[in-house]
Biopython code that builds the backbone (N, CA, C, O; Angstrom):
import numpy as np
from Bio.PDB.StructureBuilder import StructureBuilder

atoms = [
    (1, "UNK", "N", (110.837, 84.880, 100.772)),
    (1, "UNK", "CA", (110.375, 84.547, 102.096)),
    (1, "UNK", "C", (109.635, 83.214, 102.012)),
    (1, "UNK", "O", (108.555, 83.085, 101.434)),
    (2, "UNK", "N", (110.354, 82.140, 102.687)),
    (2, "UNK", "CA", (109.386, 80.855, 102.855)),
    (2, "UNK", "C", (108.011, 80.638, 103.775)),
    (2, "UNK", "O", (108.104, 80.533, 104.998)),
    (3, "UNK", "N", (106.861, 80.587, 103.157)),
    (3, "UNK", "CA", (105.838, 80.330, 104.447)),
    (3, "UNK", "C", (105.917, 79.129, 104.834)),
    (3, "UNK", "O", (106.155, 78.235, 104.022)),
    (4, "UNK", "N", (105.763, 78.924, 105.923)),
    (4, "UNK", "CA", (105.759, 77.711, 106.644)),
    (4, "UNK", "C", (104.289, 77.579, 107.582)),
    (4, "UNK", "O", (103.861, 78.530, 108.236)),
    (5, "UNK", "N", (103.719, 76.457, 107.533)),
    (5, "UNK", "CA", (102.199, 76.477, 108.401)),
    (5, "UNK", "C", (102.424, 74.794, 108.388)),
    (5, "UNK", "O", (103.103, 74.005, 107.731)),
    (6, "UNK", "N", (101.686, 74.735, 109.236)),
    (6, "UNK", "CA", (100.668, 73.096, 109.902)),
    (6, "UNK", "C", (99.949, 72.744, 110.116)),
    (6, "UNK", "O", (99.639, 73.003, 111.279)),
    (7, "UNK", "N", (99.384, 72.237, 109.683)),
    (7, "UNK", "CA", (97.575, 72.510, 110.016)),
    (7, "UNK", "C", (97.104, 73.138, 108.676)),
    (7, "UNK", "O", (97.434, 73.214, 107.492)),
    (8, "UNK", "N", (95.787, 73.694, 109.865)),
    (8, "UNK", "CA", (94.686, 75.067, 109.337)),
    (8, "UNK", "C", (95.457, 76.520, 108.921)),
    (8, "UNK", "O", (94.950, 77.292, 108.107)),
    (9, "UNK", "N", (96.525, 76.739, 109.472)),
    (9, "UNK", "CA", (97.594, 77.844, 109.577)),
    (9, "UNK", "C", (97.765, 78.683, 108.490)),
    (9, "UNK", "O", (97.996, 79.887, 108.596)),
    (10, "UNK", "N", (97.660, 78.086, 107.457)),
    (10, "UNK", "CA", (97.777, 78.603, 106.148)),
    (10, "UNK", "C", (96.668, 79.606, 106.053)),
    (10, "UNK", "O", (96.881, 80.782, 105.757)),
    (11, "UNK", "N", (95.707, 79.212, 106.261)),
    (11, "UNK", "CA", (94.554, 80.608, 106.788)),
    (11, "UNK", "C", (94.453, 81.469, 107.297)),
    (11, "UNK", "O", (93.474, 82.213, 107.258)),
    (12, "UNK", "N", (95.324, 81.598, 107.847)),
    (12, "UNK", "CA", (95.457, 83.012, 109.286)),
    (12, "UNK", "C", (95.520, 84.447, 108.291)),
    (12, "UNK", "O", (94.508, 85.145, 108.353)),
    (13, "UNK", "N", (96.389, 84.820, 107.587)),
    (13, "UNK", "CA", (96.209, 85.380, 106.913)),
    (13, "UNK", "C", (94.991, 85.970, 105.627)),
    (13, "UNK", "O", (94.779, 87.140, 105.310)),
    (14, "UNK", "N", (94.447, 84.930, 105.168)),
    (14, "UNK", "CA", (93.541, 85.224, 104.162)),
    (14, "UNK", "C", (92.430, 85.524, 105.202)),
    (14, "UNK", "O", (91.594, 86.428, 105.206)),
    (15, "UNK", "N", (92.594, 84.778, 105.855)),
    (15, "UNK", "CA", (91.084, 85.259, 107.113)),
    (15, "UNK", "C", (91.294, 87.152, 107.490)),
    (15, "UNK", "O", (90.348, 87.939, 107.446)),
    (16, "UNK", "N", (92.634, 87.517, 107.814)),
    (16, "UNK", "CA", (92.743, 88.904, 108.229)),
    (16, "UNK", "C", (92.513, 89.799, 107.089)),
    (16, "UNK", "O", (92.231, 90.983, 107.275)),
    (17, "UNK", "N", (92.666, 89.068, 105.416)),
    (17, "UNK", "CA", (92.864, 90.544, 104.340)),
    (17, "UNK", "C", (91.085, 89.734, 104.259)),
    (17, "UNK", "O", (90.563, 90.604, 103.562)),
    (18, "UNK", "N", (90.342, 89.063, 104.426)),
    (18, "UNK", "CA", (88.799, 88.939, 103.634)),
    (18, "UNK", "C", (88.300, 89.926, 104.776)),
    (18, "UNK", "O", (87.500, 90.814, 104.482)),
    (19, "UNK", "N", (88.834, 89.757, 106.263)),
    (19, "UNK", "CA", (88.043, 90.786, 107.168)),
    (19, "UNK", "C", (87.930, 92.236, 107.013)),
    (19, "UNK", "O", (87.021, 93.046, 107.197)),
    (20, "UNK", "N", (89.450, 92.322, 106.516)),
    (20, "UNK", "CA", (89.334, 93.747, 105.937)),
    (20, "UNK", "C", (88.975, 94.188, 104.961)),
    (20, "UNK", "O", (88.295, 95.214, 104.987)),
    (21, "UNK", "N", (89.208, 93.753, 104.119)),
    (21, "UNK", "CA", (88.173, 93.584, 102.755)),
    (21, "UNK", "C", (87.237, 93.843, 102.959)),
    (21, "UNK", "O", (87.026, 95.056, 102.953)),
    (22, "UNK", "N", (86.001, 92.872, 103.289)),
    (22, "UNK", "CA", (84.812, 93.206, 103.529)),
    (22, "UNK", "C", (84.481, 94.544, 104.673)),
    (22, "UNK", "O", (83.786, 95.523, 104.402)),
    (23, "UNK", "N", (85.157, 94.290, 105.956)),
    (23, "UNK", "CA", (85.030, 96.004, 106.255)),
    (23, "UNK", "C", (85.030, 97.260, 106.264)),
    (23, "UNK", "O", (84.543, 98.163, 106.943)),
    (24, "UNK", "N", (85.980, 97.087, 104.954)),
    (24, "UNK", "CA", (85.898, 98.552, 104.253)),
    (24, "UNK", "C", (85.140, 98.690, 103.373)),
    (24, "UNK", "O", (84.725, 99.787, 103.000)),
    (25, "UNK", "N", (84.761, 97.376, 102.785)),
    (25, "UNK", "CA", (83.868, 97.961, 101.619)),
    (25, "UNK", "C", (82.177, 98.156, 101.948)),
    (25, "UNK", "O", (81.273, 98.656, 101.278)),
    (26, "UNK", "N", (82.210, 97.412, 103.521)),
    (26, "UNK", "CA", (80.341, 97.583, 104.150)),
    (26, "UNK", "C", (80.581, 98.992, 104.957)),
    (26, "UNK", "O", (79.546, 99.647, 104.833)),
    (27, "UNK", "N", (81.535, 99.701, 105.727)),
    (27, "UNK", "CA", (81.457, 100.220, 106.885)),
    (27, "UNK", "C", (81.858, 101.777, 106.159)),
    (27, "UNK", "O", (82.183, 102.746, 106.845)),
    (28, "UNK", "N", (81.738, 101.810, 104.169)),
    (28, "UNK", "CA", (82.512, 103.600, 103.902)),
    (28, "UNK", "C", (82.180, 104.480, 104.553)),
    (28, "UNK", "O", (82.983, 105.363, 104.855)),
    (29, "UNK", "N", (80.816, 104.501, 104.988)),
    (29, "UNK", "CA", (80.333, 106.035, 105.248)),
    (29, "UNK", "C", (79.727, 106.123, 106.727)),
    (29, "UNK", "O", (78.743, 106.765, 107.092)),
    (30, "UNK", "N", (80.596, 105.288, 107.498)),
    (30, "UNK", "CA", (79.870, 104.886, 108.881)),
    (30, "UNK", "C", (79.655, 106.113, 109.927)),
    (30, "UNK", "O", (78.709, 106.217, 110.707)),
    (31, "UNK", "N", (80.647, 106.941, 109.785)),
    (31, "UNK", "CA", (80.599, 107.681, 111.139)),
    (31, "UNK", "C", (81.233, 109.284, 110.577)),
    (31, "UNK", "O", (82.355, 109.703, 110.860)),
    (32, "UNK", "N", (80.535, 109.783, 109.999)),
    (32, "UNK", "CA", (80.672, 111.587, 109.496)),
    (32, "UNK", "C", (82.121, 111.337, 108.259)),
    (32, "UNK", "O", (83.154, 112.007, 108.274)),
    (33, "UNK", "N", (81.927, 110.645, 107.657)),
    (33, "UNK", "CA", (82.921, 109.980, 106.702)),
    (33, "UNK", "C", (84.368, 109.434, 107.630)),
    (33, "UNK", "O", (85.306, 110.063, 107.140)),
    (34, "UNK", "N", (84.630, 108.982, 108.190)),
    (34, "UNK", "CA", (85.415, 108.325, 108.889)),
    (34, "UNK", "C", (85.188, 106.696, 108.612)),
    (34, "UNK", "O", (84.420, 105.859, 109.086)),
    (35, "UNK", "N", (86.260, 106.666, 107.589)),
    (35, "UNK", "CA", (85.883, 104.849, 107.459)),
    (35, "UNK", "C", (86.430, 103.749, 108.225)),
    (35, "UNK", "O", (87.366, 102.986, 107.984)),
    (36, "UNK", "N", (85.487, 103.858, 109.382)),
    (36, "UNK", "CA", (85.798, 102.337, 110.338)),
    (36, "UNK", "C", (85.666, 101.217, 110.160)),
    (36, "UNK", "O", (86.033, 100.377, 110.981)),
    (37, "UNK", "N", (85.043, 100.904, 108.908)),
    (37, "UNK", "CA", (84.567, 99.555, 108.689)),
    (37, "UNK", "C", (85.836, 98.741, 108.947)),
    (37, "UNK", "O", (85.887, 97.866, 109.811)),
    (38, "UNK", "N", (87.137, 99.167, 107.933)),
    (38, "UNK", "CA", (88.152, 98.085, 108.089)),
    (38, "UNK", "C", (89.086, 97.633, 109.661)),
    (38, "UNK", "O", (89.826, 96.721, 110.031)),
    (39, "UNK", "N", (88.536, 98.824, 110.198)),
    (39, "UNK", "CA", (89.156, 98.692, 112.171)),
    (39, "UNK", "C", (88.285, 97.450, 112.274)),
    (39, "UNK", "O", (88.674, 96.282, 112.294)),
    (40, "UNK", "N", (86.507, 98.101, 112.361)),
    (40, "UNK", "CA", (85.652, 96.733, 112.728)),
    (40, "UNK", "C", (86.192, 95.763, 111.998)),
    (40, "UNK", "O", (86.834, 95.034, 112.754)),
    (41, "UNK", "N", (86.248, 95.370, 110.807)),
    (41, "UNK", "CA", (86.602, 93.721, 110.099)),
    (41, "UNK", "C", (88.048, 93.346, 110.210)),
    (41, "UNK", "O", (88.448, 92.397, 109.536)),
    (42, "UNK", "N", (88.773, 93.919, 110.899)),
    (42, "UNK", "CA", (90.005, 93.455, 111.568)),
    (42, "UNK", "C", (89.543, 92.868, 112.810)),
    (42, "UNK", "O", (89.707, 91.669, 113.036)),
    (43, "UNK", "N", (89.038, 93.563, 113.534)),
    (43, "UNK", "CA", (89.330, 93.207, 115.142)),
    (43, "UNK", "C", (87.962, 91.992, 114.577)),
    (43, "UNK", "O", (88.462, 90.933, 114.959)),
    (44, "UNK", "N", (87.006, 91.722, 114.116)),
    (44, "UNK", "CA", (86.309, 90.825, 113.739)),
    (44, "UNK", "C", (87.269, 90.127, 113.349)),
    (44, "UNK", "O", (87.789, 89.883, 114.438)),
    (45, "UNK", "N", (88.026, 89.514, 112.443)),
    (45, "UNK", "CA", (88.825, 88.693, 111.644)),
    (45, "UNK", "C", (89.844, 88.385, 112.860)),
    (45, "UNK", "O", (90.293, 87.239, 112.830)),
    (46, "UNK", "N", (90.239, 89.104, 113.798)),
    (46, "UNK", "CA", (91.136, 88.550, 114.930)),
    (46, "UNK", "C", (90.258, 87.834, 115.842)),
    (46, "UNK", "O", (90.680, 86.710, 116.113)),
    (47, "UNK", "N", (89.172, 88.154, 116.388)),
    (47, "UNK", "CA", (88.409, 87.580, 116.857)),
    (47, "UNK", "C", (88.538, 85.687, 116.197)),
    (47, "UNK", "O", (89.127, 84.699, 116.635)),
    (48, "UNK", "N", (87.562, 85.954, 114.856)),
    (48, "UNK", "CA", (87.573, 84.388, 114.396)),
    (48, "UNK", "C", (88.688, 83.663, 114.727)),
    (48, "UNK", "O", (88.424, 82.577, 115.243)),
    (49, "UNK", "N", (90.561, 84.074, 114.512)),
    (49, "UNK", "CA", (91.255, 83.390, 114.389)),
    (49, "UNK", "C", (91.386, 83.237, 115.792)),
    (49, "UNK", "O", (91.891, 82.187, 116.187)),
    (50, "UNK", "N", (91.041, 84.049, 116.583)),
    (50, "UNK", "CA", (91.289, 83.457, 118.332)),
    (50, "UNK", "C", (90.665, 82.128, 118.985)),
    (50, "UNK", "O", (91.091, 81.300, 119.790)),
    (51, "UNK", "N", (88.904, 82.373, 117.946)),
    (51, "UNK", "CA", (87.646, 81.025, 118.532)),
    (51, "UNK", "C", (88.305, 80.047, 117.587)),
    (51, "UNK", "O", (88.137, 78.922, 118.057)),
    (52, "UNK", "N", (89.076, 79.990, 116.303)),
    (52, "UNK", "CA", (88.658, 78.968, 115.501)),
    (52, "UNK", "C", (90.528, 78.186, 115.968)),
    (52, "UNK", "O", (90.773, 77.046, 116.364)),
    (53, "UNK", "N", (91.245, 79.036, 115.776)),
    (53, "UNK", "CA", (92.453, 78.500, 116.321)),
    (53, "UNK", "C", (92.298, 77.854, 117.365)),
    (53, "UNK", "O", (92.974, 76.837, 117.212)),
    (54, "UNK", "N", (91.467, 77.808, 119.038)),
    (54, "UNK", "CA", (91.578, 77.248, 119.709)),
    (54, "UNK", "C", (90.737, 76.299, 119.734)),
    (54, "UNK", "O", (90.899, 75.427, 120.587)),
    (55, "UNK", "N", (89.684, 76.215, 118.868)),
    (55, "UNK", "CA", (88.559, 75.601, 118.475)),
    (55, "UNK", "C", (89.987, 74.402, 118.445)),
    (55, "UNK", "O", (90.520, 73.790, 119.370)),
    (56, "UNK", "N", (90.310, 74.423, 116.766)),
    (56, "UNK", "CA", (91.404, 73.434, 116.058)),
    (56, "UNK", "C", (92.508, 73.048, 116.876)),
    (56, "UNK", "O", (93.338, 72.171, 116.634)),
    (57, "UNK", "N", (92.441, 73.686, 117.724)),
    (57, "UNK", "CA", (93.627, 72.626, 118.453)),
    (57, "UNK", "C", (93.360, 71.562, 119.684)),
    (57, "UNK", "O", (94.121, 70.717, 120.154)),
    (58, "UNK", "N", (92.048, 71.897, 120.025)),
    (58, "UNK", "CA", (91.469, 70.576, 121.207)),
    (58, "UNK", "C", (91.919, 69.439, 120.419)),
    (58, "UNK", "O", (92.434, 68.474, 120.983)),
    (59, "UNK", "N", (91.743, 69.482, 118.993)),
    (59, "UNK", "CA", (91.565, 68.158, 118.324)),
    (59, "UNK", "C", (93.777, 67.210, 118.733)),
    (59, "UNK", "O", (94.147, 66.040, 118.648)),
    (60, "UNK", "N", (94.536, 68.464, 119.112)),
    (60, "UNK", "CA", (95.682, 67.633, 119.324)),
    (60, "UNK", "C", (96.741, 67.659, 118.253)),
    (60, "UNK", "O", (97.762, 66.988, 118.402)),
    (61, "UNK", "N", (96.562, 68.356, 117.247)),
    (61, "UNK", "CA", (97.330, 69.122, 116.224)),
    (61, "UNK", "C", (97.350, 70.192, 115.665)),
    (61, "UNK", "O", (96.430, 70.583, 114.946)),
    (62, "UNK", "N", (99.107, 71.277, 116.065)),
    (62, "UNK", "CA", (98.801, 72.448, 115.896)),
    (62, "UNK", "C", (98.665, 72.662, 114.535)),
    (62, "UNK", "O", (98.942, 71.980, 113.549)),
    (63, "UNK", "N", (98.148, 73.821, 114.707)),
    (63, "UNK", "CA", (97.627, 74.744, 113.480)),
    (63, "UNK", "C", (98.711, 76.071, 113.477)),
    (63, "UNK", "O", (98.515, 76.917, 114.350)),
    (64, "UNK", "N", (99.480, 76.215, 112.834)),
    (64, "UNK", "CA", (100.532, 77.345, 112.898)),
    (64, "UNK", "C", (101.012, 78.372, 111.572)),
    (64, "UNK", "O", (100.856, 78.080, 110.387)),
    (65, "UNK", "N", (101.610, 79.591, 112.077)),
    (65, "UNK", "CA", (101.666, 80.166, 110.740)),
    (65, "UNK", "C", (103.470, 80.192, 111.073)),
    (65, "UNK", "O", (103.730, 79.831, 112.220)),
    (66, "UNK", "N", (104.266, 80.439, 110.510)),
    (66, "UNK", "CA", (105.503, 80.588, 111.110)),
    (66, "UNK", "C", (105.941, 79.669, 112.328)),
    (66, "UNK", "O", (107.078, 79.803, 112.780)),
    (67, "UNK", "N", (104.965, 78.630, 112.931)),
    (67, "UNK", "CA", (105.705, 78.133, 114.167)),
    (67, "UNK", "C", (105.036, 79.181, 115.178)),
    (67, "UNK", "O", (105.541, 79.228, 116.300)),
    (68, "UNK", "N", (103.933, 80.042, 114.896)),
    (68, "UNK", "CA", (103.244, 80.805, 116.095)),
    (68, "UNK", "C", (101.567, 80.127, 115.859)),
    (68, "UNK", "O", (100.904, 80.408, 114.861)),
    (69, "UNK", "N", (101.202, 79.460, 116.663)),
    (69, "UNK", "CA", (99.845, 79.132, 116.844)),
    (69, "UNK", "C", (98.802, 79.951, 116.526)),
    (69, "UNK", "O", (98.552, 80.935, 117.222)),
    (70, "UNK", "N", (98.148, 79.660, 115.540)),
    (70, "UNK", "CA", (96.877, 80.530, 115.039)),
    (70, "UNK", "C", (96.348, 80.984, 115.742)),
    (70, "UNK", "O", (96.583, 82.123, 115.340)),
    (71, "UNK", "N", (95.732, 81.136, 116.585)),
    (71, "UNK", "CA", (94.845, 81.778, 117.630)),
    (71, "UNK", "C", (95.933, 82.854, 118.156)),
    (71, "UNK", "O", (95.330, 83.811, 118.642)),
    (72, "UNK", "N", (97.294, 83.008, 118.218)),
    (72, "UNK", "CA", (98.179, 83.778, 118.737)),
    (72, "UNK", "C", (98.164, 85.033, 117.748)),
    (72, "UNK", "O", (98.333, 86.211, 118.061)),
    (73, "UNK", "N", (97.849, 84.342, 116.103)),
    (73, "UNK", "CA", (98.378, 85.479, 115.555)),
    (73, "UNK", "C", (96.932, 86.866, 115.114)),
    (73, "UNK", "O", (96.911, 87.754, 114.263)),
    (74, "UNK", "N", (95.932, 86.443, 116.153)),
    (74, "UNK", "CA", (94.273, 87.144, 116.239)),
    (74, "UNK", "C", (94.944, 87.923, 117.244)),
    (74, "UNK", "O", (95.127, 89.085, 116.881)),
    (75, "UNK", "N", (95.449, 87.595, 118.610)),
    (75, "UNK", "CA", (96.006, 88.489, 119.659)),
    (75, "UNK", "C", (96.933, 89.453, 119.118)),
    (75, "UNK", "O", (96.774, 90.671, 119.204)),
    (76, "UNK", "N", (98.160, 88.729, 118.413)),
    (76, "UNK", "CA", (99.490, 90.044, 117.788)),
    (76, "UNK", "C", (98.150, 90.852, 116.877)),
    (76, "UNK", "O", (97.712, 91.458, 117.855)),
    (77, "UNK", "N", (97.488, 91.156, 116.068)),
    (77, "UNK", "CA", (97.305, 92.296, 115.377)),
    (77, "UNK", "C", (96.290, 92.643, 115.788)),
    (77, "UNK", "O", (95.741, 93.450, 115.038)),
    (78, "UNK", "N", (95.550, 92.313, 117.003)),
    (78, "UNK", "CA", (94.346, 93.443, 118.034)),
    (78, "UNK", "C", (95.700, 94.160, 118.734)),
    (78, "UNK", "O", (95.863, 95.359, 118.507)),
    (79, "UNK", "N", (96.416, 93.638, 119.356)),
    (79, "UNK", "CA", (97.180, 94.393, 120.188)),
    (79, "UNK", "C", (97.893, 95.417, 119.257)),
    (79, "UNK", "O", (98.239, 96.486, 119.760)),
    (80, "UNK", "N", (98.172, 95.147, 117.770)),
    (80, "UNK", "CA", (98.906, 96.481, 116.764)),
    (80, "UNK", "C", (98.187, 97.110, 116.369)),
    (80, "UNK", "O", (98.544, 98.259, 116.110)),
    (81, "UNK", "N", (96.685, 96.682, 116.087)),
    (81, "UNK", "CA", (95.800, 97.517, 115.837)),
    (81, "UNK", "C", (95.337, 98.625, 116.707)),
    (81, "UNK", "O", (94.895, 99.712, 116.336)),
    (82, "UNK", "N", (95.499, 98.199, 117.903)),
    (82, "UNK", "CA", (94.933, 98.985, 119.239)),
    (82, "UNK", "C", (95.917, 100.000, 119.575)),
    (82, "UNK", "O", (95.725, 101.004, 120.261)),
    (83, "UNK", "N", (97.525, 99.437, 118.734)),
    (83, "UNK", "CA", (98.537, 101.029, 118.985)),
    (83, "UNK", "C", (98.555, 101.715, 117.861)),
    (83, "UNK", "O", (98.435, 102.940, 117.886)),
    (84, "UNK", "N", (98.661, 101.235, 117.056)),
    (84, "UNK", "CA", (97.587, 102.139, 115.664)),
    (84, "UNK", "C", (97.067, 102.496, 116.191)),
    (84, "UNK", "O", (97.835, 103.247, 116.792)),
    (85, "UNK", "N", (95.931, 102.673, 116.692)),
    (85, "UNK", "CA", (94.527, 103.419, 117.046)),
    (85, "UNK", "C", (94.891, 104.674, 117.756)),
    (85, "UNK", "O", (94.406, 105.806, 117.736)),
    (86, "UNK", "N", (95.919, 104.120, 118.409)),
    (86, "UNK", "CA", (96.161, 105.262, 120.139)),
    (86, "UNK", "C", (97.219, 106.181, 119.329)),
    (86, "UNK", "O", (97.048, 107.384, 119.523)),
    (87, "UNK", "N", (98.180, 105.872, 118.538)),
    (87, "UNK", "CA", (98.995, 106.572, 117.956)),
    (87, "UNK", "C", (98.322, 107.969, 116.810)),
    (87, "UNK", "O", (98.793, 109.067, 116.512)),
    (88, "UNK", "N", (96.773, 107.113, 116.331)),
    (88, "UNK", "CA", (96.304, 107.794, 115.454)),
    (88, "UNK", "C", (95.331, 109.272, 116.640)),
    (88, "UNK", "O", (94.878, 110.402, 116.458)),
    (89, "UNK", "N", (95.426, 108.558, 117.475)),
    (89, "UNK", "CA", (94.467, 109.446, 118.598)),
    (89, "UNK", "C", (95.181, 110.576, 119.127)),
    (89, "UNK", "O", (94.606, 111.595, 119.512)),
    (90, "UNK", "N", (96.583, 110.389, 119.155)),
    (90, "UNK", "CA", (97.183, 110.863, 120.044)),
    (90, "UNK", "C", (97.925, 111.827, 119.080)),
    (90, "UNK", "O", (98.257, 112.953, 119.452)),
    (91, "UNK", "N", (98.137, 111.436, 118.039)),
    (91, "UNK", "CA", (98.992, 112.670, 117.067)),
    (91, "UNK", "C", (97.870, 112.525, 115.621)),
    (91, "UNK", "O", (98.109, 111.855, 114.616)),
    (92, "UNK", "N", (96.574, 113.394, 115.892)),
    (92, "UNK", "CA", (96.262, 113.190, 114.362)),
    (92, "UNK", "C", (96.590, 114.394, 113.493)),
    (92, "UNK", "O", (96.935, 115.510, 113.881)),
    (93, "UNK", "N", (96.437, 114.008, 112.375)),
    (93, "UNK", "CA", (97.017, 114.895, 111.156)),
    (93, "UNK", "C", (96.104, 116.691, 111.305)),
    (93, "UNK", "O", (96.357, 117.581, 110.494)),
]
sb = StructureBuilder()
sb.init_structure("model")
sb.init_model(0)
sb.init_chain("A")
sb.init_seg("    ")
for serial, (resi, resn, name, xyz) in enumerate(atoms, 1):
    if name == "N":
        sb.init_residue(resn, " ", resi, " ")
    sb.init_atom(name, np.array(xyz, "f"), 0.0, 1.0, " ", f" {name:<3s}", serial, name[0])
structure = sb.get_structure()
């Protein structure tokens, strides 16, 4: 698989596995053992790439991962995360 980026783009990714990373490893024992930390340091880590992607592009050169604008790819995995969530809600084990 070839990556392709422009810019800042090349980041989009390492920004989403350090968010999760670090959220699972601060958030183990958050809520009656239910480990949310890595939900929180996702939707955190989508967050950043939404402010910092649009931050980087006032300047007039995109920032891309695949040819999809960084700040786009903070929206695609809140919105998969959020059917994860509902899927996990809706049929749990």
């Amino acid at each position: 698989m070839i990556i392709a980026w422009s810019g800042w783009g090349w980041v989009t990714f390492p920004i989403l596995i350090l968010g999760l990373v670090i959220g699972s490893a601060v958030g183990e024992d958050l809520a009656n053992n239910e480990n949310l930390g890595g939900a929180v340091g996702g939707f955190v880590s989508c967050l950043v790439l939404w402010f910092w992607g649009r931050h980087l592009n006032r300047y007039g050169r995109e920032h891309t991962m695949w040819a999809v604008p960084m700040h786009w790819w903070g929206v695609t995995f809140i919105l998969f995360g959020a059917g994860t969530g509902l899927l996990v809600a809706l049929y749990p084990t």
